[in-house]
C-alpha positions in Angstrom: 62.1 75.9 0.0 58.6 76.2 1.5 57.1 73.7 -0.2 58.5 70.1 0.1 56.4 68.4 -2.2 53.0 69.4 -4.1 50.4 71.2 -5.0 48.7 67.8 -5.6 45.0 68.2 -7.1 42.5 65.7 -5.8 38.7 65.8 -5.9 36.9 67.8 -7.8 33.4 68.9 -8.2 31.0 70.9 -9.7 32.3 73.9 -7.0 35.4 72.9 -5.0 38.2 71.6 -5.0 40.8 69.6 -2.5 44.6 70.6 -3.0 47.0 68.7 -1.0 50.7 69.8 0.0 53.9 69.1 2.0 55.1 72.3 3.6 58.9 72.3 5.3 57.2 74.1 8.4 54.0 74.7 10.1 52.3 77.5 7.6 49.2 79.1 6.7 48.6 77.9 3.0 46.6 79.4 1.0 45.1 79.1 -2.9 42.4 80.9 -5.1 41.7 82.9 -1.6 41.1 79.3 0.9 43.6 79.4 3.4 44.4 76.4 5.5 46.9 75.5 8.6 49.1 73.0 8.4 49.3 69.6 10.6 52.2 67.8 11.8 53.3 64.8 11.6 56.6 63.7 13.4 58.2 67.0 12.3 57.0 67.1 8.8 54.1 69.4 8.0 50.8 68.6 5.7 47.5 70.8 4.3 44.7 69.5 2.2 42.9 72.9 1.1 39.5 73.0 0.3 39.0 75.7 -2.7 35.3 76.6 -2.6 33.1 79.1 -4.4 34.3 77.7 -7.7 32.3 78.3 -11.2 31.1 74.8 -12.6 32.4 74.2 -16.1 35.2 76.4 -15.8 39.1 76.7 -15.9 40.6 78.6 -13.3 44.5 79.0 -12.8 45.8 79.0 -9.2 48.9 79.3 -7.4 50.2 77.9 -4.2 51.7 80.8 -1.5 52.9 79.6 1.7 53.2 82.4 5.0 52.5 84.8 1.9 55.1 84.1 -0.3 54.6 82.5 -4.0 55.9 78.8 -3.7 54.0 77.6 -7.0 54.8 77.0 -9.8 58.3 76.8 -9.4 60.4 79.9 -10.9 62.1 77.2 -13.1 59.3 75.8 -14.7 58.8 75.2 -17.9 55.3 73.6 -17.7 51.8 75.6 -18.4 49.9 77.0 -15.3 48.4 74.2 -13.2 44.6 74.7 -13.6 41.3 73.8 -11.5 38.8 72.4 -14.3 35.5 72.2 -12.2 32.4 69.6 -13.5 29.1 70.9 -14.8 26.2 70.6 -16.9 28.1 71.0 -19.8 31.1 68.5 -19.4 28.5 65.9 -17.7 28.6 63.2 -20.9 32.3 63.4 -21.6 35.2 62.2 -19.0 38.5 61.3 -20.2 39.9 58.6 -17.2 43.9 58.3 -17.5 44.8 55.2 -15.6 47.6 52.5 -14.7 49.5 50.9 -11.8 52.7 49.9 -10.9 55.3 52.9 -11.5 58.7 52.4 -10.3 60.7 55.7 -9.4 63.6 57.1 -11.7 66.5 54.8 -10.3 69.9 57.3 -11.2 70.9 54.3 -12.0 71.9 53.8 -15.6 71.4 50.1 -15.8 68.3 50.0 -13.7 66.7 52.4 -15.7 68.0 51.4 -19.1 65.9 48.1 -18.1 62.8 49.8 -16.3 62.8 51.5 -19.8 60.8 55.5 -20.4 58.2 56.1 -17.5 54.6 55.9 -19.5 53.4 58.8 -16.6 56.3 61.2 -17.4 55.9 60.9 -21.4 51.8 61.6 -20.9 53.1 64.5 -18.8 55.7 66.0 -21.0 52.8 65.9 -24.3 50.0 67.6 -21.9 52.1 70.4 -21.9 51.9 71.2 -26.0 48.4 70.3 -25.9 45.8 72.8 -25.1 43.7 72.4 -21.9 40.3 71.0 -22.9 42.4 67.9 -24.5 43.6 67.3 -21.2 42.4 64.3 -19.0 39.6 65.0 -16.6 40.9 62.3 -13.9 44.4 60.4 -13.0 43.1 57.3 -11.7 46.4 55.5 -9.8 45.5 51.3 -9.1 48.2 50.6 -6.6 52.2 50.6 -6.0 52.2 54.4 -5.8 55.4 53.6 -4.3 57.5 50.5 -3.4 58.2 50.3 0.2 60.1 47.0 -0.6 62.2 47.6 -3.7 63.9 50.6 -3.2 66.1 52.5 -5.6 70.0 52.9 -4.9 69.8 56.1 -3.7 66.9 55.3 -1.4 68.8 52.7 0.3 71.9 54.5 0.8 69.7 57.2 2.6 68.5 54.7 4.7 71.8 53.6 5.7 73.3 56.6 6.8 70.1 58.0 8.5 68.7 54.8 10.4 69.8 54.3 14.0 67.8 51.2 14.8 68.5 48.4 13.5 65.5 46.4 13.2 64.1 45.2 10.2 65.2 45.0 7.0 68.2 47.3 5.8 66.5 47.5 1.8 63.2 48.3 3.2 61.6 51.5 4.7 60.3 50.7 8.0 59.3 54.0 9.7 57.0 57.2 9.1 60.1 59.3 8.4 61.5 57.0 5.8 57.9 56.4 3.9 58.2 60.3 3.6 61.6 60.7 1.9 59.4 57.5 -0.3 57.3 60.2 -1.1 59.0 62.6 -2.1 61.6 60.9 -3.8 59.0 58.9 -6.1 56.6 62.4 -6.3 59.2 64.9 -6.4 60.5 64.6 -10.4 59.0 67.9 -12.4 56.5 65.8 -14.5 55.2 63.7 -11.8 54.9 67.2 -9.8 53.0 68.9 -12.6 51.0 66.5 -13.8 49.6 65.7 -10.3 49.1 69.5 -10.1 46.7 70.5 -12.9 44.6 66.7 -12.9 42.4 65.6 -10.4 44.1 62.5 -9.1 42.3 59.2 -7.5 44.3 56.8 -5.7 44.3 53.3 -4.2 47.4 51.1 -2.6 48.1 47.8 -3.2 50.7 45.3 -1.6 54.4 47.1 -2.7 52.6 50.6 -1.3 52.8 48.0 1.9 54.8 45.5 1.5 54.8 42.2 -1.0 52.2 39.9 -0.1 50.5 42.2 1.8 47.5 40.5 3.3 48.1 37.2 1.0 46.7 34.8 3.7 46.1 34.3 7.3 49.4 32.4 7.5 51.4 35.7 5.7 49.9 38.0 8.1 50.9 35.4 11.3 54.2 35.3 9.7 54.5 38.9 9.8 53.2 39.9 12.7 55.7 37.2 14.8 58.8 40.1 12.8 59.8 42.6 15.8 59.9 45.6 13.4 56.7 44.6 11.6 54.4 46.9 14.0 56.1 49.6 13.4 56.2 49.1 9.6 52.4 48.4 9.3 51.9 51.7 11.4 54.0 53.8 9.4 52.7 52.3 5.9 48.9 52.8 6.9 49.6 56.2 8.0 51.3 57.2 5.4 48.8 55.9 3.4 46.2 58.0 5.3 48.0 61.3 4.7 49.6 60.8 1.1 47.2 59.5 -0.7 43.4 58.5 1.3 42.7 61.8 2.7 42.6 63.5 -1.1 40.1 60.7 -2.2 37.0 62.4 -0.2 34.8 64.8 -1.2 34.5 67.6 1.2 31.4 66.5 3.2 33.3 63.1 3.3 36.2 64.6 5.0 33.4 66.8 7.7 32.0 63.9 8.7 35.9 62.2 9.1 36.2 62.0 13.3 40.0 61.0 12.2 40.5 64.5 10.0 38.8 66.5 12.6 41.0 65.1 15.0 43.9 65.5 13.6 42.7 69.7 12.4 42.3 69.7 16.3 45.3 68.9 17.6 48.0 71.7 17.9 51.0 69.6 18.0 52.5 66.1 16.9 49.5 64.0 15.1 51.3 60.7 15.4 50.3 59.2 18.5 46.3 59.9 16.8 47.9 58.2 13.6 49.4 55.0 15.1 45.5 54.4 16.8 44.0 55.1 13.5 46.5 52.6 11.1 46.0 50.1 14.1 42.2 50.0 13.5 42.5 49.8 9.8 45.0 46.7 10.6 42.2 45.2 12.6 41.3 41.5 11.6 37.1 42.4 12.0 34.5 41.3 9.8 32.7 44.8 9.6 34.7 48.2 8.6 38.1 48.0 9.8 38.6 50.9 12.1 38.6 53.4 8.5 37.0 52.4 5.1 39.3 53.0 2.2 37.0 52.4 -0.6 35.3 55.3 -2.6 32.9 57.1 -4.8 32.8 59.7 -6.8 30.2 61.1 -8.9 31.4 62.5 -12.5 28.4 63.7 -14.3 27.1 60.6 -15.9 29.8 58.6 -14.4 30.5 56.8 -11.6 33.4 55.9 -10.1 34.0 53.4 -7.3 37.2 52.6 -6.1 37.0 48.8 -4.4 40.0 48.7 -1.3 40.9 44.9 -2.4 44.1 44.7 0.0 43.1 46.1 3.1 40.0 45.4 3.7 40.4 41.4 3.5 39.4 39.0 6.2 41.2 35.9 6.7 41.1 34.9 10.3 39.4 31.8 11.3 39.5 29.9 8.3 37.2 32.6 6.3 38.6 34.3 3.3 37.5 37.2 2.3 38.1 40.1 -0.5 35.9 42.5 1.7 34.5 42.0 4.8 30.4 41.6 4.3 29.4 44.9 5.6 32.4 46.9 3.2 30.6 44.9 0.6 27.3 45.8 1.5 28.8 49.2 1.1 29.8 49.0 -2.4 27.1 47.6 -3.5 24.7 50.7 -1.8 27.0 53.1 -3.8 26.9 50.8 -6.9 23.1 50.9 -6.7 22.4 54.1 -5.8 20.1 55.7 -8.5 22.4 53.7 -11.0 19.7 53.7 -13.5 20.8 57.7 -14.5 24.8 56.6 -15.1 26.0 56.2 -18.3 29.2 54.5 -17.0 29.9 52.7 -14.1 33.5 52.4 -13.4 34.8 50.0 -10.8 38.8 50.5 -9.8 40.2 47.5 -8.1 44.0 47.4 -8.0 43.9 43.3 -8.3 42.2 42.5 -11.6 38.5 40.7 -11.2 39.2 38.5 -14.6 42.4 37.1 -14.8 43.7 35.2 -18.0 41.4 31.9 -17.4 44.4 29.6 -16.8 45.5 31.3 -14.2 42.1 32.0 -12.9 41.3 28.5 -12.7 45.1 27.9 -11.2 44.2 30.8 -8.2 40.9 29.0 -7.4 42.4 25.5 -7.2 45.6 27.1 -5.2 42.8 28.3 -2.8 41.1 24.7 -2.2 44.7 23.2 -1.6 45.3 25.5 1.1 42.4 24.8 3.0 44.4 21.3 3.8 46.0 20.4 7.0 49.4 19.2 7.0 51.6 19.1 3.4 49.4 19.9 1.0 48.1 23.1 2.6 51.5 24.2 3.6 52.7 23.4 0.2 49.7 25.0 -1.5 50.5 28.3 0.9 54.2 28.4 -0.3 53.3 28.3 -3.8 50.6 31.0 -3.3 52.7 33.5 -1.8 55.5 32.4 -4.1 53.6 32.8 -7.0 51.3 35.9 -6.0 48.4 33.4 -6.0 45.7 36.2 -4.4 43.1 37.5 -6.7 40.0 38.1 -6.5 39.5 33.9 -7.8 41.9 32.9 -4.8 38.6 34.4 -2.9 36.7 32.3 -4.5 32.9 33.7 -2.7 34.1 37.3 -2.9 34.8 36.9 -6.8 31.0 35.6 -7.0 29.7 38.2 -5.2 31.3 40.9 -7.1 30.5 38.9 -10.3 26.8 38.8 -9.2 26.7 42.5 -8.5 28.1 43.5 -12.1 25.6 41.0 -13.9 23.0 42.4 -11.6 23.8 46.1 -12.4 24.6 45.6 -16.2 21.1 43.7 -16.2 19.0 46.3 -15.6 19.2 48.5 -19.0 17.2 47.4 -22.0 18.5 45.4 -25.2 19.0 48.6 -27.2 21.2 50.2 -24.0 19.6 53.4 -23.7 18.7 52.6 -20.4 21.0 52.0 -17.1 24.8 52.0 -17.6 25.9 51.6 -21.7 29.2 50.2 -20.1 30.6 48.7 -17.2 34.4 48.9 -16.4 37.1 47.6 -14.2 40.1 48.9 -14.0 42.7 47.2 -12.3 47.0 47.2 -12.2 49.2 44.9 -10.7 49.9 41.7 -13.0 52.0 43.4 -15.4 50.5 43.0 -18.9 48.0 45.1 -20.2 44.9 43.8 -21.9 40.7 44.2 -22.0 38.5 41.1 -21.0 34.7 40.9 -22.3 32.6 39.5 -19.5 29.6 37.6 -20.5 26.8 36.8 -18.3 24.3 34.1 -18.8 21.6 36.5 -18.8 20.7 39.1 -20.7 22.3 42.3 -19.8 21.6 45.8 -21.1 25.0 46.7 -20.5 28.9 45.8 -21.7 31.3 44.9 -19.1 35.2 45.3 -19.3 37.8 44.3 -17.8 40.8 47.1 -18.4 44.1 45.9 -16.5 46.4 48.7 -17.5 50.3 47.6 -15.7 53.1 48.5 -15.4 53.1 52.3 -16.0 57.0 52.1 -15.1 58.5 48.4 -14.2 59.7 45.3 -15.9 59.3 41.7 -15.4 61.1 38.8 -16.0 61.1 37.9 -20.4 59.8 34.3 -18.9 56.8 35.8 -17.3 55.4 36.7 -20.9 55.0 33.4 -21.6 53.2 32.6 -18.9 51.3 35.2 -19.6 50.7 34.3 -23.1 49.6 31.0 -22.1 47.2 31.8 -19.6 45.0 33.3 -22.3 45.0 30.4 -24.5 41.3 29.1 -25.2 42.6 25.8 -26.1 44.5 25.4 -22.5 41.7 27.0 -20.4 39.0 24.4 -21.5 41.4 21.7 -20.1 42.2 23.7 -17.2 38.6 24.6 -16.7 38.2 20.9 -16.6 40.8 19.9 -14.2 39.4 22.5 -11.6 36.3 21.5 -11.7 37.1 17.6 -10.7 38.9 18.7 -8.4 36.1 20.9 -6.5 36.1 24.1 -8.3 32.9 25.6 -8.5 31.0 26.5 -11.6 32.0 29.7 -12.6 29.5 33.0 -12.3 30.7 34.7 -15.7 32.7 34.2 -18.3 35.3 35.7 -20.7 37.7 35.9 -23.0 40.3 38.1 -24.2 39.5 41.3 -26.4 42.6 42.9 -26.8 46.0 42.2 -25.5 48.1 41.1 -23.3 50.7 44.3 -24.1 53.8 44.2 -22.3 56.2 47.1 -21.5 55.5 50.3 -20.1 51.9 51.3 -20.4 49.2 54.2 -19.8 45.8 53.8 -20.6 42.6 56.0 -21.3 39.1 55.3 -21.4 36.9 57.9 -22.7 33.4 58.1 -22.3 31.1 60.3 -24.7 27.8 60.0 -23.9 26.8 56.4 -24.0 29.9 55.5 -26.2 33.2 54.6 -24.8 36.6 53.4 -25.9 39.9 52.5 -24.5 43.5 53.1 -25.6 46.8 52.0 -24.7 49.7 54.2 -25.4 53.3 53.1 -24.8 56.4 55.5 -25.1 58.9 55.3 -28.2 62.7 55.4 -27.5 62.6 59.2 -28.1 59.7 59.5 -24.9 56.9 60.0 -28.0 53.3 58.0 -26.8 52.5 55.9 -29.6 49.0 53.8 -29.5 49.6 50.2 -28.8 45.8 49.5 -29.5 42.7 51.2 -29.7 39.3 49.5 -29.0 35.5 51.1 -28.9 33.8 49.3 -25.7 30.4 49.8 -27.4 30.3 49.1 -30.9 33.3 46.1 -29.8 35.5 46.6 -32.3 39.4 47.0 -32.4 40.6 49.8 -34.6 44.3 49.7 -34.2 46.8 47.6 -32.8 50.4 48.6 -32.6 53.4 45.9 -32.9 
């Protein structure tokens, strides 16, 4: 077949599109009348295809031909027409953001999947297709572990034994280019994932298992690393990857003009990887400015904003400074954050890593952070247990956490009491700690607008029954004062916000929405039945504050 993997819809505007694809050969592909050539990268074959001259406010149907001949959809298909659903005028107040992280491919395996449970993303899929279009979501929003590059499925692994020839690094890991592709595909490539991706305009970001476990934990975990023979090779193919899978879909058209690495690569007639292996070493660079590429982004929805935060990345941690985001990445945000912000409705923040953590374990990541300042035991003791216990959020960067808690409170501060001014609602939306909940921030001052916390995780995993506790625990009030307590005499600092839980924690496989309408907005978190039905596990209006339903 001509096409390996795709159509995969990405941004979207008032009057273009992006549409990226895998082809099994160099090819001239071509939708809605844009044609594009493929580029190659060691022998495998990629287009992102700008659709212009769209109609805002519409619907358009497209297919995907290849050389000439139809590739999509596929002749077997029993899912509706994948459709191009442009911005406008009309759809400027309403956005309906589908969002979650962490989703584990379909194992084959039936006691690996029997415990993974029903993928949330598949059952959202298979229900689109019975609804009509305009109840469809307006954006996918994916927070990280797109796929995992460290936990590999059975099958996965037995392809990697019987096609790897080196035999550096790890035999249950992908290591190179080639085998983050067959990744791809093999976490992509089931029909709902395929159509779903199709027919909604998708934003993603990676976090640590798109990488590797840990991934830029601490200036320790990235020595540790880098002294691993096959490590260079695995941080080049991962960032790479990265870079053609899911970054280059995240820019807007004039984004991707002004992109000397995308020109580059449209430039070159042959093999792109040698181009590839400069570009991922500059992203890997330990600078405190932008790291060779920036992986944050905006986009512009009508009334809503969305900015994507690269939390993994984009950390510095040489020289004894730790950092979420290098200063002038942060200066960054904050300029798109800003930028005429008193005309949003909504301002949505995606950060794979959550901002507010359950406050125990907040408090826990903050103090973990002092102890590994130490020389000798205590801060190689306090660096075991943080990469043990995945000790790195956004309070185990302690400044970083301030500054992006100064930047909310400054932003929600500027509407008036009665919130007709400035953003209504401020969201984060974040994966990775695998319980889903929503976290009220409150600010000393007065603020015009609500702020949210929205952790929506795992869309497809499991983790260990003990973890719920934990979990559990690290939302009690009672436990958090005397935690609260503890950090603080021990050289925490005073914290810049605080909060406490509004809904949640959920556990098990999760999707979440949250849908704007004009200056309302509300969340949901569906989780699949036994039979693959979505039933609402709880339901919560951001604006009026109120729960409406929680399942059991």
């Amino acid at each position: 077949m001509a096409l390996m993997l795709g159509p995969i819809l990405r941004h979207v505007d008032e009057t273009s599109a992006l549409v990226w694809v895998q082809t099994e050969a160099p090819a001239e592909v071509e939708i809605l009348g844009s044609r594009t050539r493929t580029f190659e990268v060691l022998g495998n074959h990629y287009a992102l295809v700008e659709i212009t001259g769209l109609i805002p406010d519409t619907t358009t149907e497209y297919t995907v031909t290849i050389d000439g001949s139809q590739e999509w959809p596929l002749p077997d298909s029993t899912f509706p027409a994948s459709v191009i659903r442009t911005r406008g005028p009309a759809s400027a107040h309403h956005h309906r953001f589908v969002f979650g992280s962490c989703r584990y491919p379909r194992a084959e395996d039936p006691k690996i999947d029997r415990k993974l449970g029903l993928d949330a993303l598949d059952c959202y899929a298979v229900r689109m297709r019975h609804l009509p279009v305009a109840a469809w979501p307006d954006t996918l929003i994916l927070l990280g572990d797109q796929v995992y590059a460290d936990e590999l499925t059975p099958q996965v692994k037995e392809r990697l034994e019987s096609t790897r020839t080196a035999t550096a690094g790890p035999s249950d890991e992908v290591v190179s280019f080639q085998e983050y592709e067959g990744l791809y595909r093999h976490t992509w490539g089931d029909p709902e994932i395929r159509w779903v991706l199709s027919t909604v305009p998708t934003a993603m970001i990676f976090d640590d298992h798109d990488i590797r476990d840990d991934w830029n934990t601490s200036d320790t975990w990235r020595r540790q690393m880098d002294d691993q023979p096959w490590w260079r090779d695995r941080i080049r193919a991962g960032l790479a990857s990265y870079w053609v899978y899911q970054h280059l879909g995240n820019l807007s058209p004039a984004e991707l003009d002004a992109s000397d690495g995308y020109r580059q690569v449209r430039e070159i007639a042959g093999d792109c990887w040698p181009h590839l292996v400069d570009l991922a070493d500059r992203a890997d660079s330990e600078t405190d400015g932008v790291k060779g590429i920036r992986f944050s982004f905006r986009w512009d929805l009508g009334a809503t904003r969305l900015t994507m935060i690269d939390s993994r990345n984009g950390r510095i941690l040489a020289g004894g400074v730790r950092k979420m985001l290098s200063d002038t990445e942060f200066d960054w945000i904050e300029d798109q954050v800003n930028d005429d912000v008193e005309s949003v409705d909504h301002l949505v923040l995606g950060s794979s890593l959550p901002w507010l953590l359950p406050p125990v374990l907040s408090d826990v990541e903050t103090l973990n952070e002092i102890g590994a300042r130490h020389d000798g035991r205590v801060g190689q003791l306090a660096e075991k247990i943080r990469q043990g216990a995945d000790l790195e959020h956004w309070p185990a960067f302690f400044d970083s956490f301030t500054r992006l808690s100064r930047m909310i409170s400054g932003v929600a501060g500027l509407g008036n009491s009665d919130r007709t001014l400035g953003p209504a609602t401020i969201s984060v939306l974040s994966g990775d700690v695998h319980h889903s909940y929503a976290a009220r921030a409150d600010f000393a001052e007065t603020t015009g607008a609500v702020v949210y916390q929205l952790v929506c995780s795992p869309v497809h995993n499991a983790i260990p029954p003990y973890m719920k506790g934990v979990f559990r625990l690290g939302w009690s009030p009672r436990l958090a004062k005397i935690v609260r307590r503890w950090a603080g005499s021990r050289g925490a600092p005073q914290l810049p916000v605080t909060w406490h839980n509004a809904l949640g924690p959920l556990f098990g496989n999760t999707i979440a929405s949250l849908i704007v309408d004009g200056r309302d907005a509300r969340v949901t978190f569906e989780q699949p039945d036994l039979d693959g039905k979505l039933h609402v596990a709880a339901d919560m209006s951001l604006t009026d504050e109120s729960v409406d339903r929680v399942g059991t």
